[in-house]
N, C-alpha and C positions, 0 to 999 in steps of 0.2 A: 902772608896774607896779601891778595890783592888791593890796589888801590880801589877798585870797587867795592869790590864787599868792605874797607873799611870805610867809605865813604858812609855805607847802607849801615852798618853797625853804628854810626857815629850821628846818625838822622836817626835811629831806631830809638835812640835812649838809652842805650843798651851802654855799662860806663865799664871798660877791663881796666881795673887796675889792682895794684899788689893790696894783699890784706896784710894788717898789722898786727898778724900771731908771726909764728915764726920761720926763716925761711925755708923751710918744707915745705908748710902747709902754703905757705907764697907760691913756690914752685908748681906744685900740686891744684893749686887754682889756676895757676894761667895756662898751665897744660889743657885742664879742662875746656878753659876758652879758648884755646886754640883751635882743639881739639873739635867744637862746636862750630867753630867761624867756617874749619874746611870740609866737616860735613853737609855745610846750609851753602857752600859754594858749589861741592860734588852736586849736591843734589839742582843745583837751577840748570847748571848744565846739563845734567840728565834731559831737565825737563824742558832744554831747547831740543835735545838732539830727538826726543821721543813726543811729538806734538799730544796735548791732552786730547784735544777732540780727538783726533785718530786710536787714540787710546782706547778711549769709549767707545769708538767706532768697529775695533778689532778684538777687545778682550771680554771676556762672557768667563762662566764659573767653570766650562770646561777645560778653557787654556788658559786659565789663569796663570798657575806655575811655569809657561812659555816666557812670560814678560816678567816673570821677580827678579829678577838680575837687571832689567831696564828700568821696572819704576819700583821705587820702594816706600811702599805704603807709608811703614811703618817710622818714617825718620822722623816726625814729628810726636814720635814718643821716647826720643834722646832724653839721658836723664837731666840732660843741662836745658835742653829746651824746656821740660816738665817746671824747672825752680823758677823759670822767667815769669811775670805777673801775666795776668788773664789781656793786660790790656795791650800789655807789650807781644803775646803773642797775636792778638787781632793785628796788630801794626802788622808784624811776618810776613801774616798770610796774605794781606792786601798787598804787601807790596811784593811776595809774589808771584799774585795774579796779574800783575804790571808787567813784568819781563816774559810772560805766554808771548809770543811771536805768533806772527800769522801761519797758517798750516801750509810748512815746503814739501818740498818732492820728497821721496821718500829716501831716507837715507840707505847710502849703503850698508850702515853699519848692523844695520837691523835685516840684515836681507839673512834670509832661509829661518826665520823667527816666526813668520805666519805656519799655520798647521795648515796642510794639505787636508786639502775634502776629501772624504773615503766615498767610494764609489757605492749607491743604495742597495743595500741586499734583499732577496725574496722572502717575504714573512708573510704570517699566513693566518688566521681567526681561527678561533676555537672551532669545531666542530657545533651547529645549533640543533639540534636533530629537534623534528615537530612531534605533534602528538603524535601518540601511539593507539591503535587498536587493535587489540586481541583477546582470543576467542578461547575457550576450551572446551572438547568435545561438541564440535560442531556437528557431528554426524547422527549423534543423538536422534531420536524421534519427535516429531512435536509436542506428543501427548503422554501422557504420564506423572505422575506425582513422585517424584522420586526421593524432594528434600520437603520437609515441614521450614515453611518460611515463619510460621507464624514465633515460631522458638525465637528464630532471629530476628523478629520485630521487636520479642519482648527484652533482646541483651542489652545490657545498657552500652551507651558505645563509648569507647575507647579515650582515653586522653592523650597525650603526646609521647610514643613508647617508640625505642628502640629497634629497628627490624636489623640492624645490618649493614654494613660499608660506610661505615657513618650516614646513616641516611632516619632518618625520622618521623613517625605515619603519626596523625592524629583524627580519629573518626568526629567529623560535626555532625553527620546525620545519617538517622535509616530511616526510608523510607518507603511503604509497602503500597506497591502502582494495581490499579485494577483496569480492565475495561480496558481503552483506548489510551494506555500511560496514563490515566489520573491517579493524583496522589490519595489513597485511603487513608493513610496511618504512618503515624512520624515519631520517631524515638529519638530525644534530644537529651544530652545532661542539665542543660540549662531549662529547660521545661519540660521534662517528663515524656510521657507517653501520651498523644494527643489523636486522634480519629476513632474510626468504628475497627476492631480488630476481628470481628465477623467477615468481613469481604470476604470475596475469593478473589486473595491477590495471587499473581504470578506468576511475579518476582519483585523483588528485596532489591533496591539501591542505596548501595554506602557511599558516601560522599565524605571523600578523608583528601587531608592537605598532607602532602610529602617537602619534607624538604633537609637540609644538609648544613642549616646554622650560616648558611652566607645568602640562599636563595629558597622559594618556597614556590609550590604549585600545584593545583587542585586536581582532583584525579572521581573517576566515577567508576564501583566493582557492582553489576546485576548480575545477581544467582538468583535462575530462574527455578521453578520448581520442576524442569523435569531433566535435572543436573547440568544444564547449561550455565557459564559463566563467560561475562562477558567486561573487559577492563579496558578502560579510556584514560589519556592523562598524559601529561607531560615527563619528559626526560630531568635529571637533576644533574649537574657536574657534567663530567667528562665520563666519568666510568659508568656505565649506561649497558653494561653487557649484560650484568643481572638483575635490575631494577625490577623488572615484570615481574620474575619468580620470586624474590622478598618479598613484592608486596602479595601475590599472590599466595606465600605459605604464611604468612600471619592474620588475612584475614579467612583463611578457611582457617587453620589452628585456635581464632578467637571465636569465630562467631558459627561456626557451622558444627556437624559429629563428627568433622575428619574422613568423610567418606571415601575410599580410594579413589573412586574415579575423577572424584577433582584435583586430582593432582596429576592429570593424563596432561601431553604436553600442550605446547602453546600452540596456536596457528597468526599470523600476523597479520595484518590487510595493508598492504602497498606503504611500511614504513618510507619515511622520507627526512632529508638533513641537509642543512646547505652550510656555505660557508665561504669566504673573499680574502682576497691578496691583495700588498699594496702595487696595484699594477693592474693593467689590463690589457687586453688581447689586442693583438694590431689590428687582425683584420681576419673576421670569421672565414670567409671565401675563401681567403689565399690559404686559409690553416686546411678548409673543407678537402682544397686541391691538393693537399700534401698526406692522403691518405695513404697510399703506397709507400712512403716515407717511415710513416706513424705504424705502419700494421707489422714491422720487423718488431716492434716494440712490446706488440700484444695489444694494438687496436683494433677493435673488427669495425667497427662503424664511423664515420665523420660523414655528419649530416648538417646541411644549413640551406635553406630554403627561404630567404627575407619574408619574399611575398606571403608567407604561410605564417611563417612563426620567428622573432628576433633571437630563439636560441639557438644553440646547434647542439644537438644532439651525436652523444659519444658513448661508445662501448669498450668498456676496457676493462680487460681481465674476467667477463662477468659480470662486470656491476654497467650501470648504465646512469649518464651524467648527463644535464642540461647546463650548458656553460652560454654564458652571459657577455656580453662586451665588455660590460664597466665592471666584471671582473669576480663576478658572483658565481658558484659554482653549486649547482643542485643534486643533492645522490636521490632518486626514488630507487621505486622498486626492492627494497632490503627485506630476503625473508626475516634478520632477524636483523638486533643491535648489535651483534658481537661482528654481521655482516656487514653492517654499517659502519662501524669501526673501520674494518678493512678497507673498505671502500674510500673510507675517508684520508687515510695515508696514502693508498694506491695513485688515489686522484692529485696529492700534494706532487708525488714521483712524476707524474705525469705533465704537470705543470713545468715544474723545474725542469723538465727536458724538453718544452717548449721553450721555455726562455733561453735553453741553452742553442736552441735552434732560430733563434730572435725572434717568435711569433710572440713574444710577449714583455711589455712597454712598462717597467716598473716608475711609478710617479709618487712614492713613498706616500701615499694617502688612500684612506680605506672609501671606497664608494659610496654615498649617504644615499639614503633611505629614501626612497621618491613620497614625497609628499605633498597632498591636494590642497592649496592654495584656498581661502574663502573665494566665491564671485563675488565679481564688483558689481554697487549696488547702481543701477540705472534708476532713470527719472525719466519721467513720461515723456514720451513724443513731443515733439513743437506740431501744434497745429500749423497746416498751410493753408491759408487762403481766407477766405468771408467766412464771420463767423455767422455761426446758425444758432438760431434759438434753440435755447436748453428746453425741452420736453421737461415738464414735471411730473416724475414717477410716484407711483401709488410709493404710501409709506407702508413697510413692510409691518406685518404684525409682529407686537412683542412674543418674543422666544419665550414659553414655558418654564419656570424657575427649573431646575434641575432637583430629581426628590431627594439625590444624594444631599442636599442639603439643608432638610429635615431633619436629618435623621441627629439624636441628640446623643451624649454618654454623660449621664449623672448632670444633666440640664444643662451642657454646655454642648453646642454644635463639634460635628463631629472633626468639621475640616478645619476646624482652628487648631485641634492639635498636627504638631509636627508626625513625619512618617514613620520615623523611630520611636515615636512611643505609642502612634498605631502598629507597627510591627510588634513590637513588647506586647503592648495589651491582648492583640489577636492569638500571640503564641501562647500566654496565658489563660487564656477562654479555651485553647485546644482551637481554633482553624487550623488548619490543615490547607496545603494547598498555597501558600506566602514564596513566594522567590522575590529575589534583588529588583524585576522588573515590575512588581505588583503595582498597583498605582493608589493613591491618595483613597478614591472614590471605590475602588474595587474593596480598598481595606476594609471602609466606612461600612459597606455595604454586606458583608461579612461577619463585620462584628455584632452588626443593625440582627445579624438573621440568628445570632445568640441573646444577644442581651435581649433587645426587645422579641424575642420569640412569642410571645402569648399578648402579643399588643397590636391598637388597633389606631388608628386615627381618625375624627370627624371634625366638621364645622361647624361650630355654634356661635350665633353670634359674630362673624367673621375672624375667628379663632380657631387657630387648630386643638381639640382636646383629645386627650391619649387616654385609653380605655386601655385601662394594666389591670391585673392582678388575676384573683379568682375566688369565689365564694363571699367569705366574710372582708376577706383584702381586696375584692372589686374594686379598681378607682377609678374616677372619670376626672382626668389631671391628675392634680396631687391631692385630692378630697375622698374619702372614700366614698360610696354610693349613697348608702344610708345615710350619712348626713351631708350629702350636696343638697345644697340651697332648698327650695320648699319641691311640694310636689309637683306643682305646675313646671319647674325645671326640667323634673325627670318627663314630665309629658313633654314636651319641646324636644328634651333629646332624643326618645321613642317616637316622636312624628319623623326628625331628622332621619333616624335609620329605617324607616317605614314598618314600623312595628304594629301590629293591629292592639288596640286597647280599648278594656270596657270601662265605664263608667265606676265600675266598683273595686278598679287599682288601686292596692296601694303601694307604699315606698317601698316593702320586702318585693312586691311580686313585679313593681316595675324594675327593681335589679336585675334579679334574675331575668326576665327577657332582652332587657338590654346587652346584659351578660352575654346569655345565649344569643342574642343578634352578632354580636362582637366575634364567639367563636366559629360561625357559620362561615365570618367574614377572613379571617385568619387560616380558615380549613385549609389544608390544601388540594390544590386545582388537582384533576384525575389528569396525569399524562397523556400527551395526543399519541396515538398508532406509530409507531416509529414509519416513516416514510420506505418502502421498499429500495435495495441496491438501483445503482441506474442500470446496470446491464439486466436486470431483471422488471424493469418499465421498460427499455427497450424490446426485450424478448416480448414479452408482451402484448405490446404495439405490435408489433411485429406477426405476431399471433394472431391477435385481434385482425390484422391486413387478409390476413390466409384465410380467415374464417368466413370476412365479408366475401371474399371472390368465392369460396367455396360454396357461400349462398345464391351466391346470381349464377353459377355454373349450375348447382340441383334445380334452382329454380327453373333456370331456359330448357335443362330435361328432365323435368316435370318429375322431380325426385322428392318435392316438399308433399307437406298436406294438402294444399290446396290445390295444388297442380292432379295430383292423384285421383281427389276427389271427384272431381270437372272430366278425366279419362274415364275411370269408372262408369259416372251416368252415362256416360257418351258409349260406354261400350254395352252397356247392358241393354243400353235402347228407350227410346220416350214410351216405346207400347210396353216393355217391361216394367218399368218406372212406373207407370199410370197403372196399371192394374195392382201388382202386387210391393208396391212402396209401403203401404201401411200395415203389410202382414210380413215382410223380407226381416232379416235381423238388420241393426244399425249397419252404413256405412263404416262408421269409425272399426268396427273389427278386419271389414277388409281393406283398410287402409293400412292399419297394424300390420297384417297379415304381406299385403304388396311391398312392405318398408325393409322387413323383415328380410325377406327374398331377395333383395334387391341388396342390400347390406352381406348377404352371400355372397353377390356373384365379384368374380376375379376378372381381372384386367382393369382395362381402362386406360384415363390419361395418367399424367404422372404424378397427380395427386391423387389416383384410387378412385375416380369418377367414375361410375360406367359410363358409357357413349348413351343416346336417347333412343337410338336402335332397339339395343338389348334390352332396355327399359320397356318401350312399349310391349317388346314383344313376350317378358314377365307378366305385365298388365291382361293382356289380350288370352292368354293360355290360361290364367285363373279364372277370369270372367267367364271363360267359357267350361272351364270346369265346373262351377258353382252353380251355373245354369242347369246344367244334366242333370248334377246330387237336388237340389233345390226346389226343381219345378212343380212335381209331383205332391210335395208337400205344400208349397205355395198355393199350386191352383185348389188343394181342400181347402187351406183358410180362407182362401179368397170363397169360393163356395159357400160355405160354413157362415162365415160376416155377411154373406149376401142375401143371403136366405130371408124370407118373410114368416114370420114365428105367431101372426095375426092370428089370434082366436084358437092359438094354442094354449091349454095350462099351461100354468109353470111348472108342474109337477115335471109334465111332456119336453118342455122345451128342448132338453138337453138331445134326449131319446128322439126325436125328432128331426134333430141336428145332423144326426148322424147318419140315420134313414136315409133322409132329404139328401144329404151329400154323395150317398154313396149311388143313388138311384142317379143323382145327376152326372156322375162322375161317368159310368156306366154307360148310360142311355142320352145324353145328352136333347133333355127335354126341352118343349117350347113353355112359354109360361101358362098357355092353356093344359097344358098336358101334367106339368109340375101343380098346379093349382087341384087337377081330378084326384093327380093322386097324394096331395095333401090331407082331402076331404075324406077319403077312403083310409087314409093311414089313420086317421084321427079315429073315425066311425068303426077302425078295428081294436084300438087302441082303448076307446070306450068299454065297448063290450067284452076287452079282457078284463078290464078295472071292476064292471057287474056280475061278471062270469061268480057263479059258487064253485067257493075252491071244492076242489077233487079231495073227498076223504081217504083219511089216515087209517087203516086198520092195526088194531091193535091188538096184539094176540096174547095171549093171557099164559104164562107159565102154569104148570101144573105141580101142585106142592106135595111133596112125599113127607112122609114121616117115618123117623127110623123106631 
């Protein structure tokens, strides 16, 4: 034993000497102390030649077993140190931490005892593929009723079942959309069957969660009614080659008659998947320029264009990639996910033989996710310069309470409750119509148009009163009708609705009108005209434009009524006009008649006008037609009205008429000459009237007898 360390033993308290059994067991203990004294000397030298801080500094749970042969943990559970008292070992340990030396150079002794850094290998992210969209029997026609949805509104849906690959479907909702996507009708487990199942819906959306016991994700199936099906939804796992067709044959197997044609195959819309390396691309350009390099390989494209777009675009094998700087790797275009799959190793292959070409910088860290920072919050401008007098603005009028906050459930406001238990209650009443984004006030307003459906609200007294119920359960608040307050009340509240009343109302028949005011008020409003497409106000306008120019064009050649009218007089003449205007037939027939004509004839400009030429000269060829047929007839009426019938019977008049016209038609008399032989016709006409009629002979048969 050193003379140190027995110095250190002999300051520890620590006392070796012989016990007095026998000398064996003598022998046998000081072996042990010896034994102890040159373990606790091995070990301080250890722990000069191996500095503690560098210790710490070098050894981690990887390399641990590199250094157990230099430090040994474990010497401080010698069974001889174990028997020494609690107090005598604190003494040890401080003294020690006494003989730690300052941290020297590094020893030889320890040299080729550090582990070599292994150089970072290429590793690569799971594949993330996005949502998916596809289609079946797209070519379908638009129309047609081919599936009964309404069957399928009434199934109940599904619970948490089995499809396959260990993958796992649970239906939360169906839901039957009408119109413009609104929701008619909703089939839940947890609330039943809730809408009008009369609609004409046309098509059925299932709203089911997929998922695989580590991960879960919503998904949307519409079978429309004229065998269309159409599925949205996220990928689960890695095996993603058959996911669409699982779910695809279990919810046509549960929920539809199995039709053949839904099981016709998929068509996909521009699947898409990315995924990152720890590493990133040196420098797109320089990869861009080493396209002739790359195309031995089975590249046809390397595209990069900064000013345009920070990706470059890559074709390989078929599949087509948008690759990233910091190291992001995009697959679109996948007709299918078994594609996408491929695509997805092709791309790894493609990688690794960048890197072995040195276009790519492995920094053993996977690229984080860009993410938009809050703005910082600024503070008003500093005014510069002379301050100015503040203007005092009008104070704004108080904002209208909002009516969503009327509205009451069981005489508690509506907005006091929380939004999950207006969700609960709304699904319970049957609304229809609830997603995640509803809002507080929308719920409110909703439930307002169930519960309170047959209710009314006024002012009395500046109080709001609620007019519920109907017949004998009429209330006005929470009183029933018949015994609210006296009569004078019920007349107050019949003034308030402006109800006419007589003097000899009573309490029954003031209910009833109140009543009946209250349902008048509740009625619902008749829908406005739905407003026409815009392209069909457009057309229109449009129309309308054509029409106006088409008016100033007939109008300038004289193709309207008026214009015709105005040619007409003009062509038949003032001296026409002035004699036989009051015996002629109406204008309006040959107006008819020129419009007519005129609507025959062909050419024109290039909206079908005739030119004013060919118009007049329609006008001008009837006028003179009419005049030939017409005149002859005209100038007897005209005759006929002119005549003086003075100190004619009436008997005569007619007979007279005719005479007189025909002689003047003829002979064209003076009024001295017409006047002789009025006098004379008459004076002949007399003396036929006194004339004895010319007797009848009558001849008389001659009667035989046999």
């Amino acid at each position: 034993m050193s003379q140190q360390l027995k110095e250190f033993v002999k300051q520890s308290g620590v006392e070796l000497r012989p016990s007095a059994n026998a000398s064996s067991v003598a022998s046998y203990n000081s072996n042990n102390n010896n034994n102890f004294a040159r373990e606790l000397e091995a070990n301080m030298l250890k722990r000069q030649e191996f500095p503690n801080r560098l210790e710490k500094n070098m050894m981690s749970n990887a390399n641990y077993n590199e250094f157990s042969d230099a430090v040994d943990s474990n010497w401080n559970s010698n069974a001889n140190y174990n028997k020494l008292p609690n107090e005598n070992k604190k003494m040890i340990n401080n003294v020690l931490r006494e003989f730690e030396p300052p941290i020297p150079a590094p020893s030889t002794n320890i040299a080729g005892r550090f582990p070599v850094t292994q150089p970072l290998q290429l590793a690569f992210s799971k594949l993330n593929p996005g949502m998916f969209n596809a289609t079946v029997n797209k070519e379908f026609p638009q129309q047609g009723d081919l599936i009964d949805l309404k069957k399928i509104l009434m199934k109940v849906p599904q619970a948490r079942t089995s499809i396959g690959e260990g993958l796992y479907l649970d239906t939360t909702q169906i839901i039957g959309r009408f119109g413009a996507m609104r929701e008619g009708f909703s089939h839940t487990r947890e609330y039943g069957k809730q809408g009008d199942i009369k609609k004409n819906f046309f098509t059925v959306q299932i709203k089911v969660t997929i998922s695989n016991g580590t991960e879960a994700k919503g998904g949307t199936v519409n079978i429309y009614k004229n065998g269309k099906i159409r599925f949205s939804g996220g990928f689960i796992g890695t095996n993603i080659a058959n996911q669409p067709e699982l779910i695809r044959r279990y919810i046509v197997n549960t929920y539809t008659e199995k039709e053949a044609y839904l099981y016709n195959p998929f068509e996909y819309n521009n699947l898409s998947g990315q995924f990152r390396f720890n590493g990133n691309f040196k420098a797109l350009s320089s990869i861009a320029g080493k396209s002739r390099m790359y195309a031995s390989s089975g590249v046809t494209k390397l595209s990069y264009e900064p000013e345009l777009s920070p990706f470059m675009y890559v074709n390989y094998k078929g599949h087509k990639y948008n690759f990233s700087e910091s190291g992001n790797v995009q697959i679109s275009g996948s007709p299918s996910p078994a594609d996408m799959l491929v695509a997805y190793n092709d791309a790894i292959a493609l990688i690794k033989l960048m890197n072995t070409n040195g276009d790519v910088e492995i920094t053993g860290q996977v690229p984080k996710e860009l993410t938009k920072g809050a703005p910082k919050k600024r503070g008003p401008k500093k005014k510069i310069g002379p301050r100015t007098p503040v203007k005092k603005t009008k104070t704004e009028p108080k904002k209208k309470r909002n009516s969503v906050f009327n509205i009451q459930i069981n005489g508690i406001q509506c907005m006091r409750f929380s939004k999950e238990q207006l969700t609960d209650l709304a699904k319970k009443l049957g609304v229809v119509g609830i997603t995640k984004s509803t809002k507080k006030e929308d719920l409110c307003k909703k439930i307002n148009t169930v519960v309170n459906k047959n209710s009314a609200t006024i002012k009395n007294k500046g109080k709001n009163v609620k007019l519920s119920g109907a017949n004998k359960d009429f209330k006005l608040g929470k009183t029933k009708c018949k015994t609210y307050g006296t009569k004078e009340d019920l007349i107050r509240v019949a003034k308030i609705m402006k109800i006419d009343i007589t003097p000899k109302e009573t309490k029954d028949t003031l209910c009833k009108k109140i009543e009946k005011a209250r349902n008048m008020m509740i009625a619902p409003k008749p829908k406005p005209p739905t407003p026409p497409p815009k392209k069909v106000v457009r057309q229109q306008k449009a129309q309308e434009k054509k029409n106006v120019k088409a008016t100033q064009v007939m109008t300038k050649r004289g193709m309207n009524n008026t214009s015709i009218r105005k040619d007409l007089i003009k062509l038949y003449g003032k001296r026409w006009m002035d004699r036989y205007n009051k015996v002629m037939p109406s204008l309006n027939n040959d107006i008819r008649e020129v419009r007519s004509r005129i609507a025959k004839m062909s050419g024109g400009n290039k909206t079908g006008i005739p030119f004013k030429k060919n118009v007049n000269d329609v006008k001008k060829s009837l006028v003179s037609k009419w005049k030939r047929e017409r005149v002859r007839n005209l100038e007897k009426k005209y005759v006929m009205n002119s005549l003086n019938t003075g100190g004619i019977p009436r008997p005569f008049v007619n007979a007279y008429k005719a005479a007189a016209t025909k002689y003047v038609l003829i002979h064209s008399p003076t009024k001295t000459q017409l006047a002789k032989y009025k006098k004379s016709w008459l004076s002949n006409a007399m003396n036929t009237k006194n004339a004895s009629p010319k007797p009848v002979y009558q001849v008389k048969a001659k009667r035989e007898t046999l």
